[in-house]
C-alpha positions in Angstrom: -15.9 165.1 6.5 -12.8 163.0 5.7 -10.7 166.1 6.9 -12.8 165.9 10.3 -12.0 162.0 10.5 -8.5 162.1 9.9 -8.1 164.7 12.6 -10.6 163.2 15.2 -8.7 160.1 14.6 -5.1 161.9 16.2 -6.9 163.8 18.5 -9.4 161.7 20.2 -8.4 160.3 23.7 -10.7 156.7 23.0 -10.5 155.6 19.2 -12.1 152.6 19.9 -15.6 154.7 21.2 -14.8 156.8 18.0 -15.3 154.3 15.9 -18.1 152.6 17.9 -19.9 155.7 17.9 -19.8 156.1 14.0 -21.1 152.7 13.3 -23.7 153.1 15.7 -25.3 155.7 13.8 -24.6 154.6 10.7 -26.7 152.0 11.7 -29.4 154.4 12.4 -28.7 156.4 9.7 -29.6 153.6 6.8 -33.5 153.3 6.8 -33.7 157.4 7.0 -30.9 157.6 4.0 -32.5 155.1 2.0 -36.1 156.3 2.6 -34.9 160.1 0.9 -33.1 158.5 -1.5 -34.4 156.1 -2.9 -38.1 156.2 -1.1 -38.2 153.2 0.5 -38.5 152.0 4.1 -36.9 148.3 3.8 -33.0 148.4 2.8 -33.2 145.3 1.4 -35.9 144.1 -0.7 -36.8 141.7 -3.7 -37.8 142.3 -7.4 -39.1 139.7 -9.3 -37.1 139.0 -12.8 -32.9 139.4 -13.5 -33.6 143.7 -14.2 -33.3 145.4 -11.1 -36.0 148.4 -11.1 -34.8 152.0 -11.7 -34.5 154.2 -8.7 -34.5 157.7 -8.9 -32.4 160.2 -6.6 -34.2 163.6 -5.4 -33.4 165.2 -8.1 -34.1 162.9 -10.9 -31.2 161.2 -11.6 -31.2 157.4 -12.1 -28.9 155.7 -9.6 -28.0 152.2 -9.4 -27.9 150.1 -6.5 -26.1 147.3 -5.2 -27.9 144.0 -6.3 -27.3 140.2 -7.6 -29.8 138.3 -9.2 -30.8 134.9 -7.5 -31.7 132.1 -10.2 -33.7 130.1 -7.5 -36.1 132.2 -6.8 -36.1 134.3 -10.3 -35.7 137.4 -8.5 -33.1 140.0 -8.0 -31.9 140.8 -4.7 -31.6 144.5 -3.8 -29.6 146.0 -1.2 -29.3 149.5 -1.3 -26.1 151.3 -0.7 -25.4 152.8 2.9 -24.7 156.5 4.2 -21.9 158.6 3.9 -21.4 157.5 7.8 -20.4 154.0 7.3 -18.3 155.4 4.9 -16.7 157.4 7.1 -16.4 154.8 9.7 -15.0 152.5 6.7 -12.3 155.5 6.8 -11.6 155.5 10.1 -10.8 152.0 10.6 -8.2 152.0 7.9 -6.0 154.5 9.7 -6.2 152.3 12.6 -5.5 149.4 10.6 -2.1 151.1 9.3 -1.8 153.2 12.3 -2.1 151.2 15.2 -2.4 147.2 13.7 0.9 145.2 13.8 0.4 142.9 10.6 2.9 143.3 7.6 1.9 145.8 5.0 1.1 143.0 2.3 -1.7 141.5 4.5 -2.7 145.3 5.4 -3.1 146.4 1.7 -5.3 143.6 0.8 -7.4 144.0 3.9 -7.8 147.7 2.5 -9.0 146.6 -0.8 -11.5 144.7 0.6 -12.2 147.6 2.7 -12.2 149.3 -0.6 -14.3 147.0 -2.0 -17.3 147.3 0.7 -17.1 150.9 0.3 -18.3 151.1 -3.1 -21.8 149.9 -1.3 -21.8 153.1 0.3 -22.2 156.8 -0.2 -19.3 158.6 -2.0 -17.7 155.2 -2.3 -14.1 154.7 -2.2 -13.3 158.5 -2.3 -14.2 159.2 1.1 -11.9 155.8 2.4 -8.9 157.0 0.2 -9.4 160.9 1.3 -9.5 159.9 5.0 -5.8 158.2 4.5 -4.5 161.1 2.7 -4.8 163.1 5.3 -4.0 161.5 7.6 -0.6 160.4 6.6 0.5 162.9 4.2 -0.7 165.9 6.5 3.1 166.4 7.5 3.6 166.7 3.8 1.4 169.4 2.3 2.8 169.5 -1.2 1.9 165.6 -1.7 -1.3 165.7 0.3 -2.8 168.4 -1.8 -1.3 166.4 -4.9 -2.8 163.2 -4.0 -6.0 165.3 -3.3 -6.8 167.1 -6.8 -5.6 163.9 -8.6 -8.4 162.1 -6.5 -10.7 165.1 -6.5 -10.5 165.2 -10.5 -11.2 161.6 -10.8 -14.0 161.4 -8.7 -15.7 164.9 -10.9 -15.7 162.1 -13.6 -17.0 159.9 -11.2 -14.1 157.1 -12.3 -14.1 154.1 -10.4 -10.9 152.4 -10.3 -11.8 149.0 -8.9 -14.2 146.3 -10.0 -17.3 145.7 -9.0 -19.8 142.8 -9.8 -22.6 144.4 -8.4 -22.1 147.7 -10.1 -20.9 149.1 -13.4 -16.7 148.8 -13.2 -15.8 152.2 -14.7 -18.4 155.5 -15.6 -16.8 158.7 -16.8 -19.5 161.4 -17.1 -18.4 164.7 -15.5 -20.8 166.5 -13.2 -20.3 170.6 -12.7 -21.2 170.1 -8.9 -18.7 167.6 -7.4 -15.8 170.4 -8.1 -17.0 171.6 -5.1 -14.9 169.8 -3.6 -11.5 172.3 -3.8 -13.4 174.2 -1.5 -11.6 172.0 1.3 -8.1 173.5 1.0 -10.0 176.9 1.9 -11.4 175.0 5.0 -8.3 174.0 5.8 -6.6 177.2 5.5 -8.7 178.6 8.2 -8.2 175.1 10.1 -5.6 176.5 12.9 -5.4 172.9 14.4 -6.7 173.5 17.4 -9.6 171.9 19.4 -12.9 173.7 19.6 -15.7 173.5 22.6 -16.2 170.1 23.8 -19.7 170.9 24.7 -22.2 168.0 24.3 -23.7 170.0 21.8 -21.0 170.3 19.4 -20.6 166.6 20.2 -23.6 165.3 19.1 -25.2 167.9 17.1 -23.9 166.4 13.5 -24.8 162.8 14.3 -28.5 163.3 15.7 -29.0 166.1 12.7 -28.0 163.3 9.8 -30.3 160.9 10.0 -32.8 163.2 11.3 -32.9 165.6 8.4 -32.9 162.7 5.8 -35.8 161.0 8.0 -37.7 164.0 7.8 -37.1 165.2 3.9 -37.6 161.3 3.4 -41.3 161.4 4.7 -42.0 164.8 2.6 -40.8 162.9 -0.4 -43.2 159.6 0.1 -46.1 162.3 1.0 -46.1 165.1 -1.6 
């Protein structure tokens, strides 16, 4: 998906609707992400006490979520992480931000941290911001695109976080088997031949109706069985 940003970013004719379009369904996408994962309809909601509750993903796994405990009202405050599609937005903006944005590049790195920073509120956190840059800028230099790539891709198998956080835990390092996955891309990208495909409104809107629709849908099944 980060490949797909990077190269709808140089070949779309409006960048501005590009990036309006994403955040639009983002926006759509959060209550159906955060019903399936999590199970609940409200994004944000409050717990009474300083221990936020336990949510579980799909498969069983404890997850934490973004929260900060509110001594006035003895609660904590929960707001549960976005989809992959803000993230991917998130993404998109910093290419234009070092792309197209005439600022000098101090002011422009520390309005990516904070970029950064808000995407570690999101699915796939800062890997998906930092993949969309790589391959963007480094795609007319394979040898240190796929370098920066694995280096990232390795790190993110360990699930290290490289940034600190005070709403979430700073720095985790427990490997999981599936996330390797992810050197599957440089075979997608081998059979990329950089050419556009059919512009048909199908292809065009097929992805972002089918996000939020599938997770509003395995969402319900989840709350019902």
């Amino acid at each position: 998906m980060a490949l797909f940003i990077a190269e709808g970013y140089y070949y779309t004719r409006d960048v501005h609707k590009y990036m309006e379009r994403l955040l639009i369904f983002a926006v759509i996408s959060y209550i159906p992400y955060v019903l399936f994962y999590v199970g609940y309809f409200l994004p944000v909601m409050l717990f009474p006490g300083s221990t936020p509750p336990t949510f579980y993903l799909p498969s069983g796994k404890s997850i934490i979520q973004p929260n900060v405990f509110l001594p006035f009202l003895d609660s904590t405050l929960v707001i549960f992480r976005t989809s992959v599609i803000f993230t991917l937005f998130l993404g998109l903006v910093s290419i234009y931000l070092w792309d197209r944005i005439d600022l000098p590049k101090y002011i422009k790195l520390a309005i990516t941290l904070v970029i950064l920073w808000i995407g570690a509120f999101c699915h796939w956190q800062y890997f998906v911001i930092v993949l969309c840059l790589i391959f963007y800028f480094l795609k007319d230099n394979p040898k240190k695109m796929w370098l920066a790539f694995i280096i990232l891709a390795i790190l993110r198998a360990f699930d290290v976080r490289l940034f600190l956080n005070p709403f979430c835990p700073a720095f985790t390092t427990h490997f999981e088997l599936y996330k390797l996955g992810i050197f599957l891309v440089p075979v997608l990208f081998a059979l990329y031949n950089g050419q556009s495909g059919s512009k048909s409104a199908f292809n065009k809107w097929f992805f972002y109706i089918f996000y939020p629709a599938h997770l509003l849908i395995l969402g319900l099944i989840r709350i019902f069985m």
